[in-house]
N, C-alpha and C positions, 0 to 999 in steps of 0.2 A: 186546705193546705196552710200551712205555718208561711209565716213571714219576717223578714228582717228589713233593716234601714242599712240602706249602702251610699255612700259618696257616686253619684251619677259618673264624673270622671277616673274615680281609683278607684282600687278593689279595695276601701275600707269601709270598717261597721261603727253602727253605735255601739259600744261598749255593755256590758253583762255584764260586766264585774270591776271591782274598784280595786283588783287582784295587781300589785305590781308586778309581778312575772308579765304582765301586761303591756307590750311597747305604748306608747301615745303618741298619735302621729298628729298632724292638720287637725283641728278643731276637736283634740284630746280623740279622736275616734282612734280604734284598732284594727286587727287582725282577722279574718271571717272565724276563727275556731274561738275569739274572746266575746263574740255579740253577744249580742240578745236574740232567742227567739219568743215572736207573738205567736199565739194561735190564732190571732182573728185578724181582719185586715184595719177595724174599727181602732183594735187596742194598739196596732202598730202606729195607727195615725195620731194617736193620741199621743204617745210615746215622743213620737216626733214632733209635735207642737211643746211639748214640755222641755224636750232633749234643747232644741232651739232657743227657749226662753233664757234654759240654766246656762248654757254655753254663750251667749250674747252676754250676759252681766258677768262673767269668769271672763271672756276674751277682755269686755270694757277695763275692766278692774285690775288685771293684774300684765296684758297683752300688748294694752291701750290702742286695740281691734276695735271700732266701732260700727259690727256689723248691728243689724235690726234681725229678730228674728225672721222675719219673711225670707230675706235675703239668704239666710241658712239654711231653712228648709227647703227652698230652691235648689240650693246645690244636692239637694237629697232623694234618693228615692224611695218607695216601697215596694221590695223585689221579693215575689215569692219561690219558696224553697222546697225541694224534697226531701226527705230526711230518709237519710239508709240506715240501715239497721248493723 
């Protein structure tokens, strides 16, 4: 089964596209139809250590957020999906 990264508390994703028709809400994440889909659970968690890193130095730098990545992937999950056709 495919998987995506969701905000544990709100229905937002890691982003899939750098598309501005794309709202940005809380830690630049979006919309479920703007994600990303993984195939694997490995690639998703990787995703997520990286998403975290890039978003800690963007919140530091322009937000003056000073989360740690730990801290954001915390608030994060790895929830898997089914895909209709």
């Amino acid at each position: 089964m495919p998987y995506v990264i969701k905000h544990r508390d709100k229905d937002l994703y890691v982003p899939g596209t750098a598309s501005r028709k794309a709202t940005r809400y809380d830690l630049y994440l979006v919309e479920k139809k703007w994600t990303k889909i993984y195939p694997t659970l490995q690639g998703a968690r990787s995703a997520l250590a990286y998403w975290a890193v890039q978003i800690s130095h963007t919140l530091k730098g322009f937000d003056g957020i000073d989360k740690t990545p730990d801290e954001l992937k915390n608030q994060m999950e790895i929830v898997e999906i089914e895909l209709t056709v």
